[in-house]
C-alpha positions as MATLAB code, in Angstrom:
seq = 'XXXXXXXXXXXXXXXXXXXXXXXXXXXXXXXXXXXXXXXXXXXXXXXXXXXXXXXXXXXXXXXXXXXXXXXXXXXXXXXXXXXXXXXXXXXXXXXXXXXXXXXXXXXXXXXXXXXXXXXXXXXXXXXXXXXXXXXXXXXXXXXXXXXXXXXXXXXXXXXXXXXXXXXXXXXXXXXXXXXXXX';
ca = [
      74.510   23.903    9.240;
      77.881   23.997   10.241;
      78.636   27.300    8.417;
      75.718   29.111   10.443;
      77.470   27.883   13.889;
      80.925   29.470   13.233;
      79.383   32.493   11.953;
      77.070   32.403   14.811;
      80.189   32.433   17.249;
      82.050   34.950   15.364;
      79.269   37.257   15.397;
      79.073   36.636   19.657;
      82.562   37.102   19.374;
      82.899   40.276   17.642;
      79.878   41.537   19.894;
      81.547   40.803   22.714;
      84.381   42.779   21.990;
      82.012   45.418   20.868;
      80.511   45.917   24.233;
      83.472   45.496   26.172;
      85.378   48.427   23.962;
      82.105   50.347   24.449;
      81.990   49.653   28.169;
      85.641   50.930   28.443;
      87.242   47.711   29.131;
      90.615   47.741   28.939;
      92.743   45.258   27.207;
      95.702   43.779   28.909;
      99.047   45.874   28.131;
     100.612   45.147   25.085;
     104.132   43.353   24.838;
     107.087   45.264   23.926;
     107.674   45.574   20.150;
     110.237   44.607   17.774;
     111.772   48.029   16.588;
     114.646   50.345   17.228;
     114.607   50.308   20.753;
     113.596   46.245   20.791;
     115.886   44.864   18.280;
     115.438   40.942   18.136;
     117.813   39.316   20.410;
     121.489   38.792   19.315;
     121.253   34.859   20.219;
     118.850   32.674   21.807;
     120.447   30.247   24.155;
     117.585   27.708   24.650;
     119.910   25.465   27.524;
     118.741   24.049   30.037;
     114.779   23.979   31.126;
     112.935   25.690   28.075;
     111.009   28.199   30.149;
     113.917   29.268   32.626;
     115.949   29.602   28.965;
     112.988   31.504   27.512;
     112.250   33.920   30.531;
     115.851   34.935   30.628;
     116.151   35.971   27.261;
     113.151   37.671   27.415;
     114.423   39.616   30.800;
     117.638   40.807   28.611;
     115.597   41.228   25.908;
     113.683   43.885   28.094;
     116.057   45.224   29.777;
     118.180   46.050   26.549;
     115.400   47.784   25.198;
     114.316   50.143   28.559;
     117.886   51.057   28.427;
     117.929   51.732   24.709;
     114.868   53.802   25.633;
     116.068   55.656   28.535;
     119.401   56.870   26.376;
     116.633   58.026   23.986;
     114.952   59.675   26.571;
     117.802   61.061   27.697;
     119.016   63.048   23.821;
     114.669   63.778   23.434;
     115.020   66.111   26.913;
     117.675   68.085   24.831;
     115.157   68.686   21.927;
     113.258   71.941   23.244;
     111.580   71.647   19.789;
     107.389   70.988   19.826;
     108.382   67.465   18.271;
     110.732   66.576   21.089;
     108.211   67.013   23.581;
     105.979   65.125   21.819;
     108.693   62.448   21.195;
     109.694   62.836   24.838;
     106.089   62.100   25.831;
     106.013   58.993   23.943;
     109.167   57.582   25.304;
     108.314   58.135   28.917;
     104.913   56.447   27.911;
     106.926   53.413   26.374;
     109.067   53.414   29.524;
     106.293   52.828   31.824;
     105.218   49.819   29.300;
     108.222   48.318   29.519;
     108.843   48.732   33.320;
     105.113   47.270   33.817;
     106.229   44.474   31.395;
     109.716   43.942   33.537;
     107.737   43.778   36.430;
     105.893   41.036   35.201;
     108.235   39.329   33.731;
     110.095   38.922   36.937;
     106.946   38.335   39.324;
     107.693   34.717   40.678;
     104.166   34.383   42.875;
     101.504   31.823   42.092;
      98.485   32.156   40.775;
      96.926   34.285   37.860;
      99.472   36.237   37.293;
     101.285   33.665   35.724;
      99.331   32.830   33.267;
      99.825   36.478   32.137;
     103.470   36.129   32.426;
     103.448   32.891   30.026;
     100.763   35.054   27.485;
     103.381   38.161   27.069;
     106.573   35.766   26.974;
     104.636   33.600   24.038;
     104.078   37.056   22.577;
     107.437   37.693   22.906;
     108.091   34.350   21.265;
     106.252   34.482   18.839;
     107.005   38.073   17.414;
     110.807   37.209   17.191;
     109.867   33.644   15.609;
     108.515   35.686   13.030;
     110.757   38.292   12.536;
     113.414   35.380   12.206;
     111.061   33.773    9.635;
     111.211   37.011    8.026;
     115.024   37.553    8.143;
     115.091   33.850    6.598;
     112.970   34.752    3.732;
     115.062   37.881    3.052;
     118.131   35.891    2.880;
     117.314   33.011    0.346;
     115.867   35.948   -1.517;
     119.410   37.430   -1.592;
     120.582   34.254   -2.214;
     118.735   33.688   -5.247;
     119.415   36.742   -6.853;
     122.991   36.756   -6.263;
     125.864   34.704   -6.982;
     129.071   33.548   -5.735;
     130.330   34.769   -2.318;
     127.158   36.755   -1.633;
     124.509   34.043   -2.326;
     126.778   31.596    0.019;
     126.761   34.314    2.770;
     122.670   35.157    2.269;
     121.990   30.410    2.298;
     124.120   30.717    5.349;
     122.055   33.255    7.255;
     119.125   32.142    6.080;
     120.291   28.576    7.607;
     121.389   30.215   10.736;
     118.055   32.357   10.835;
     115.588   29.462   10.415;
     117.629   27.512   12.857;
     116.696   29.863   15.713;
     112.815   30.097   14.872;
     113.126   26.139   14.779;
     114.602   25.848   18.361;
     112.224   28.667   19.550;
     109.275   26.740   18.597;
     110.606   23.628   19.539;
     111.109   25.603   23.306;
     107.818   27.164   23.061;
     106.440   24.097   22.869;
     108.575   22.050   25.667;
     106.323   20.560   28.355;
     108.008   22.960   30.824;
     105.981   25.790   28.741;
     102.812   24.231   28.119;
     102.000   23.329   31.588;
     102.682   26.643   33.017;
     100.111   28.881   34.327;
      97.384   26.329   34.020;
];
């Protein structure tokens, strides 16, 4: 009985997204993505009130990246080549994102909007929480298949590495977070 109500909702669910992707029904804007112009952040200095701690990494974190993308912009518009265009097309398309993203980041007002400022910074979170996690697992890899100096140096990152997805989890869920935008 119990198996026929969750597929039940999954099937509502799934239709549900159906019709709104049929009815054209956008989806909110995506955060920005962990890559080569969103590296993860170099530290994460969780002092202070979690979500003030949070929101300002993420607001370097963003405005490393439209930089990093603007300079990248900026070499694409001396590719005349078919492939610059097309690369220059996609950077001024990610620069918009990110600008939209900034903009929200930043937008102090009440109301609904904040609940969509806590969604993309818990997106934000939660896509360098798992990078980290990833970074970890890389290292005790290392660590395991070397010796001496090297496996030392791999158990310390990996240390260091887990650390940071520990106190980003912890700050993700810190009171301060959790009640916001409710």
């Amino acid at each position: 009985m119990a198996f026929s109500f969750k597929t039940g909702g999954l099937r509502l669910a799934l239709a549900t997204a159906l019709i709104a992707g049929a009815l054209g029904v956008a989806a909110p804007a995506q955060a920005a993505k962990l890559g080569p112009y969103f590296p993860i952040p170099n530290s994460f200095n969780l002092n202070g009130v979690a979500r003030d701690a949070l929101l300002n990494i993420q607001s370097s974190w963003l405005k490393n990246g439209l930089d990093r993308l603007e300079k990248a912009k900026k070499d694409a518009e001396a590719d005349k080549t078919p492939e610059g265009e097309a690369k220059l097309k996609d950077l001024d398309k990610l620069i918009e994102e990110t600008k939209a993203e900034i903009a929200i980041a930043s937008d102090t007002t009440p109301g609904e909007n904040q609940k969509v400022r806590k969604d993309k910074l818990l997106t934000n979170v939660n896509q360098w929480i798992n990078e980290l996690d990833h970074l970890a697992t890389e290292q005790m890899k290392i660590a395991i298949m070397s010796d001496g100096g090297a496996a030392m140096t791999a158990e310390k990152m990996n240390q260091q590495y887990s650390q940071f997805a520990d106190d980003l989890q912890k700050a993700k869920r810190d009171a301060s977070v959790e009640n916001w935008g409710k």
